[in-house]
C-alpha positions, 0 to 999 in steps of 0.5 A: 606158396604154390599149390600142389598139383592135384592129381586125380585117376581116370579107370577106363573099361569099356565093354568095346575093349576086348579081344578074342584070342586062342592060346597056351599057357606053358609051364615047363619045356614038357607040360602044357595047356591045351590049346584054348581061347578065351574073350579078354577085356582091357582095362586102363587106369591113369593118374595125371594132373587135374588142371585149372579147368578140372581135366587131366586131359581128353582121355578118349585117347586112351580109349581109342588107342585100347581099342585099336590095341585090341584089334590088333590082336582080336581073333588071332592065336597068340604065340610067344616069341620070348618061350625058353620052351617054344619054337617058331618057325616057318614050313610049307607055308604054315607057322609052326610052334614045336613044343617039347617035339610037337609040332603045331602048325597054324596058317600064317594070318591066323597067328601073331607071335608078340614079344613076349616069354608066355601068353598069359594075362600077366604078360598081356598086360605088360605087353599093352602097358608097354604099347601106351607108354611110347604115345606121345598125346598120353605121356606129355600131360604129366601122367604119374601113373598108368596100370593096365589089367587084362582079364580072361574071365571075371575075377582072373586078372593080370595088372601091370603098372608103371610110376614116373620116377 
């Protein structure tokens, strides 16, 4: 009779995985928060099979790849591209959000706007969960499962998780 697999779970939270980004949370098409930042941290967890030799796999991918997820958003204000409540537009130059008839002007290589409806840890932590799972060297070892955590402070957190069916 064949052994079951055994599966075992990696967290990886490195203190080299953060970013810092400005942003508003919004509530409705007329209440806001105000523009603000805050020094996020990722943290990933996966859960795969252990092989004959005891690994899952070389997990420093997942660490270079959170890494490099959050350079990529490190010290820019993020904009939601997905708002029923937000507009975002180009003029003279700058990126402008209009918000319930503000109009908010930012230069342009200071803002990314992500595929996102609200720029809030719950969907920062979609975002990224999204990104790990179209790479290849992670999901070609029989990874079960994977939840990533965003964290805008300690103690406040969004997780967003994914199961193989």
């Amino acid at each position: 009779m064949a052994r079951p697999a055994r599966l075992a779970r990696i967290d990886v939270a490195k203190q080299a995985m953060n970013f810092s980004a400005a942003h508003f949370t919004i509530f409705s098409a007329t209440e806001r928060e105000d523009l603000h930042g805050h020094n996020f941290q990722l943290g990933c967890s996966v859960t795969a099979p252990v092989d004959d030799t005891g690994l899952m796999f070389d997990y420093a991918i997942i660490k270079k790849t959170m890494r490099a997820l959050c350079d990529e958003i490190d010290e820019k204000m993020l904009l939601p591209a997905h708002s029923p409540y937000l507009t975002i537009t180009e003029d003279a130059g700058y990126t402008i959000a209009i918000f319930n008839g503000e109009r908010i002007p930012f230069l342009p290589r200071d803002v990314l706007v992500l595929p996102v409806a609200n720029t809030t840890v719950e969907e920062f932590s979609h975002y990224f969960l999204e990104k790990i799972l179209q790479l290849p060297e992670i999901m070609v070892h029989g990874v079960t499962e994977i939840t990533v955590k965003v964290s805008s402070s300690p103690g406040q957190d969004g997780c967003a998780q994914w199961r193989a069916k």
